[in-house]
C-alpha positions in Angstrom: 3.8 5.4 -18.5 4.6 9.4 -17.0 6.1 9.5 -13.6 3.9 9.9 -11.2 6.1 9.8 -7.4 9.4 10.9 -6.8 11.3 10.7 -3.8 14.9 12.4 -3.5 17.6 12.8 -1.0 15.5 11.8 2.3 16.1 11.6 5.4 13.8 10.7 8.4 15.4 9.9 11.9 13.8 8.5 14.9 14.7 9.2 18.6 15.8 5.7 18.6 18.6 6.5 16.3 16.7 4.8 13.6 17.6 6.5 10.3 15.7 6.2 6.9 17.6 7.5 3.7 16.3 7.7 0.4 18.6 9.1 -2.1 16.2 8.4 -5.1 13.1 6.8 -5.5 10.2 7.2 -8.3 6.6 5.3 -9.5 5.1 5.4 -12.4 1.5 5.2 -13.5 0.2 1.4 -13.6 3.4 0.2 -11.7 2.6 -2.1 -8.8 5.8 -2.2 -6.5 6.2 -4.0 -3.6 8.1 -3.2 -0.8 10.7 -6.3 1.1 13.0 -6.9 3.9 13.2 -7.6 7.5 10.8 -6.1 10.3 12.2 -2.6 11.0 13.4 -2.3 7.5 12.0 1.0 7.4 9.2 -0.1 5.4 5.9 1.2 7.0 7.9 4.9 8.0 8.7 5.2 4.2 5.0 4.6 3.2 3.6 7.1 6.2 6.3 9.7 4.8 5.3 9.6 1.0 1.6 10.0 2.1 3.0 13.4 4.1 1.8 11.7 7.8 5.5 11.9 9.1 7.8 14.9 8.0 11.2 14.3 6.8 14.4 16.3 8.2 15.6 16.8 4.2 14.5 16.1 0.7 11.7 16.3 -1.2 8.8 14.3 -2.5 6.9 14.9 -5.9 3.2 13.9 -5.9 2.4 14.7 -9.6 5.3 16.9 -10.3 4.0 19.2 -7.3 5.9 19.5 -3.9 4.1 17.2 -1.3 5.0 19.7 1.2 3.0 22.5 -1.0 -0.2 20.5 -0.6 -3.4 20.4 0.5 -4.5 17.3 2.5 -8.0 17.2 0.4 -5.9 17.6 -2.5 -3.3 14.7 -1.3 -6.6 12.2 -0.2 -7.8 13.0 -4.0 -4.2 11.6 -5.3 -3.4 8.7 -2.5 -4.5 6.5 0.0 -3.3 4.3 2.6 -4.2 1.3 3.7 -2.8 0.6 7.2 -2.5 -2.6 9.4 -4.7 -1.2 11.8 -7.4 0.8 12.4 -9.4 0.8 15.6 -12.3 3.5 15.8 -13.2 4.2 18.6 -17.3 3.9 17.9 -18.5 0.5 16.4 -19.8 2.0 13.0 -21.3 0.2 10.0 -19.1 -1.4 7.8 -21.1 0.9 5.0 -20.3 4.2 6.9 -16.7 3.4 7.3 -16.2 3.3 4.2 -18.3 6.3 2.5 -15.8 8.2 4.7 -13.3 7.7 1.9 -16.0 9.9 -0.2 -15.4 13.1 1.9 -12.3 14.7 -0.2 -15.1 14.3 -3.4 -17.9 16.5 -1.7 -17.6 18.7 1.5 -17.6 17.4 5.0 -20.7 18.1 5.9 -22.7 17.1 3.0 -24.4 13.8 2.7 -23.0 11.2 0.7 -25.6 11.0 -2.8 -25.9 7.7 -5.4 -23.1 7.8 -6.7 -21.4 7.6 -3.4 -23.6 4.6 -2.6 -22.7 2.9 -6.0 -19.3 3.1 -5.4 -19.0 1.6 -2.0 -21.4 -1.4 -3.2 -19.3 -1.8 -6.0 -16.0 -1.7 -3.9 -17.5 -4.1 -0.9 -18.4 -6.6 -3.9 -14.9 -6.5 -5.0 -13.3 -7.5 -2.0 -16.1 -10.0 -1.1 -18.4 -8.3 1.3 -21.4 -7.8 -0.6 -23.7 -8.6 1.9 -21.7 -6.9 4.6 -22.5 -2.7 4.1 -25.1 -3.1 7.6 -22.9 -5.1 9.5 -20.9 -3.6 12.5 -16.9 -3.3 12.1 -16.3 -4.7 15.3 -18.1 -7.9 14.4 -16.7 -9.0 11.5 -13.0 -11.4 11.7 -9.6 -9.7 11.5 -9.8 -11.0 8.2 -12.8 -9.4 7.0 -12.0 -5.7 8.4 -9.0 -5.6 6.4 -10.9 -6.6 3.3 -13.4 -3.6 4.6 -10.2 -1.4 4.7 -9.0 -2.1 1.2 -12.4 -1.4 0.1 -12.8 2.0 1.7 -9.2 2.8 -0.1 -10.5 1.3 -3.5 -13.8 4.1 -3.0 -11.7 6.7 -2.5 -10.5 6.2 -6.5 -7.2 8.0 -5.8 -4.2 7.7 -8.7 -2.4 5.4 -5.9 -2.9 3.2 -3.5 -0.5 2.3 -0.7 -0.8 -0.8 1.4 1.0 -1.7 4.7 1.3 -5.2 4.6 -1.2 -6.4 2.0 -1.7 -9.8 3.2 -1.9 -8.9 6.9 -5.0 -10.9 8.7 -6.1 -12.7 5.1 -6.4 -16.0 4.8 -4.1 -17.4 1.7 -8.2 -17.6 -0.4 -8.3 -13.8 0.0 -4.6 -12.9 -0.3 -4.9 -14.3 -3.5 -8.3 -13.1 -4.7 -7.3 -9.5 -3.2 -3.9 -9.9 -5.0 -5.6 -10.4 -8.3 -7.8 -7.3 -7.7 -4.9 -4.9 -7.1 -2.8 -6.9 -9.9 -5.8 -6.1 -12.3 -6.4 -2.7 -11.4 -2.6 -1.7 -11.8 -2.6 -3.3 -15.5 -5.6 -0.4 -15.8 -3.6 2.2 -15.0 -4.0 2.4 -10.8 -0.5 2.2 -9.0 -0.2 -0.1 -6.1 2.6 0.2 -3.4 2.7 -2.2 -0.6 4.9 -3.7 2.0 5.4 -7.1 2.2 6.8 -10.4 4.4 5.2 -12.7 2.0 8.1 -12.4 -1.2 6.7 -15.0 -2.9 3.7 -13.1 -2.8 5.2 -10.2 -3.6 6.8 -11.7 -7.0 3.9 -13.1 -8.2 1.5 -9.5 -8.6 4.4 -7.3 -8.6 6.2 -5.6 -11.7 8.7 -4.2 -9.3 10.5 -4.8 -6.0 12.6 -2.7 -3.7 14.4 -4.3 -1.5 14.7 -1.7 2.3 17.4 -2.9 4.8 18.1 -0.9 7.6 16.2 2.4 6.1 18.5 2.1 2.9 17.2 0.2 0.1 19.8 -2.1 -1.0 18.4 -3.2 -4.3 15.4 -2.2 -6.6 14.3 -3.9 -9.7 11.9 -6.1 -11.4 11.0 -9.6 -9.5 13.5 -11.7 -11.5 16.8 -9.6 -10.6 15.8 -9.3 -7.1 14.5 -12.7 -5.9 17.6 -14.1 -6.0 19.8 -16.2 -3.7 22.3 -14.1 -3.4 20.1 -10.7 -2.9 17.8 -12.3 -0.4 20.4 -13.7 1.8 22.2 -10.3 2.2 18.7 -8.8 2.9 17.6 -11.3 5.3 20.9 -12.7 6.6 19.4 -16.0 6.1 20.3 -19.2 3.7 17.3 -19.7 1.3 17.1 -20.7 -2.2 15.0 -19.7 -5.0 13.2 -21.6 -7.4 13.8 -20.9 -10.7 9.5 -20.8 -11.6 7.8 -18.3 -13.4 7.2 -16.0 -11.3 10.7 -17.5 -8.8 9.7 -18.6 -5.7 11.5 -18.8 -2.4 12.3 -21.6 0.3 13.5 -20.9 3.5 
């Protein structure tokens, strides 16, 4: 598979003193990486920077061999979306129109969306599970169901990647799983997935690839197998655990 992300020699700083260094990161097409490690890893700021929302003090990130910095946002929303934890608009729109938003960087902003548009976001809310939910209102579904909404408006978009922060935020363990399996299946097609994640055993069943972030460095980075381990976790959590030796392992805390 061709390399299709690189990341090399950031840095990103807070006010706070929080500092985030990446001296080399990449993705390939089809990979499905997961992201781990404690709250204020650095997990979330990584994901906003690769997507170009926050701006780095050095290095420089390669969205399909071109300089992030060198494009377009139409052209980045064709290449990459984002899934976030939250997202609270302001009016209390249909779940339908929410997401044929995710159609604007295919037509112009002002044009209306045509068929195909309305295919696509069928076809997206009947992979998540919401078939029946395009003429609903966003504000009355469950937390659970708006962030199956969400991941449907970033599957219409059909960008090369997808990022997630926090996957399995507000799902229920029935729709982690099923919505796993979605972005598992797409990423054996050729999509790339990135997503943080506090559920590792989660993590190391759909992913080919984990990074381990610690205190905006990333301490390890490999496939599931050499990084669920005993001795990796415990230096990234600071917590005794132990792994079971399954297929993929799993973790006890």
């Amino acid at each position: 598979m061709s390399e299709i992300l690189r990341v090399i020699d950031l840095k990103f700083e807070y006010s706070n003193g929080f500092s985030l260094i990446i001296e080399n990161f990449s993705v390939e097409e089809g990979d499905f990486v997961g992201l781990i490690g404690p709250n204020g890893a650095g997990k979330t700021t990584f994901l906003k920077i690769i997507l170009g929302l926050l701006k780095p003090l050095k290095g420089k990130i390669e969205l399909f061999g071109k300089d992030l910095k060198r494009m377009k946002r139409k052209e980045i929303a064709r290449k990459i979306t984002m899934v976030s934890q939250e997202f609270l608009p302001i009016y209390d729109f249909k779940v339908k129109d929410i997401i044929l938003t995710s159609r604007i960087p295919h037509r112009g902003m002002f044009d209306t969306e045509n068929e195909r548009d309305l295919e696509i976001m069928r076809e997206r809310l009947k992979m998540v599970g919401l078939e029946d939910f395009e003429e609903r209102r966003y504000w009355s579904l469950s937390g659970g169901e708006r962030r199956r909404a969400l991941i449907a408006k970033a599957l219409a978009q059909e960008t090369d990647i997808i990022v997630l922060d926090e996957l399995t935020a507000h799902l229920d363990p029935k729709h982690i799983l099923e919505i796993a399996e979605v972005l598992k299946k797409l990423a054996e097609n050729g999509k790339t997935v990135i997503s943080a994640f506090h559920n590792i055993n989660i993590a190391s069943r759909i992913c080919n690839r984990l990074v381990a972030l610690k205190n905006g460095r990333i301490i390890a980075s490999g496939r599931p197998e050499e990084i669920i381990k005993t001795d990796v976790l415990e230096k990234l959590y600071g917590i005794r655990l132990k792994v079971l030796r399954e297929i993929p392992p799993q973790v006890l805390f």
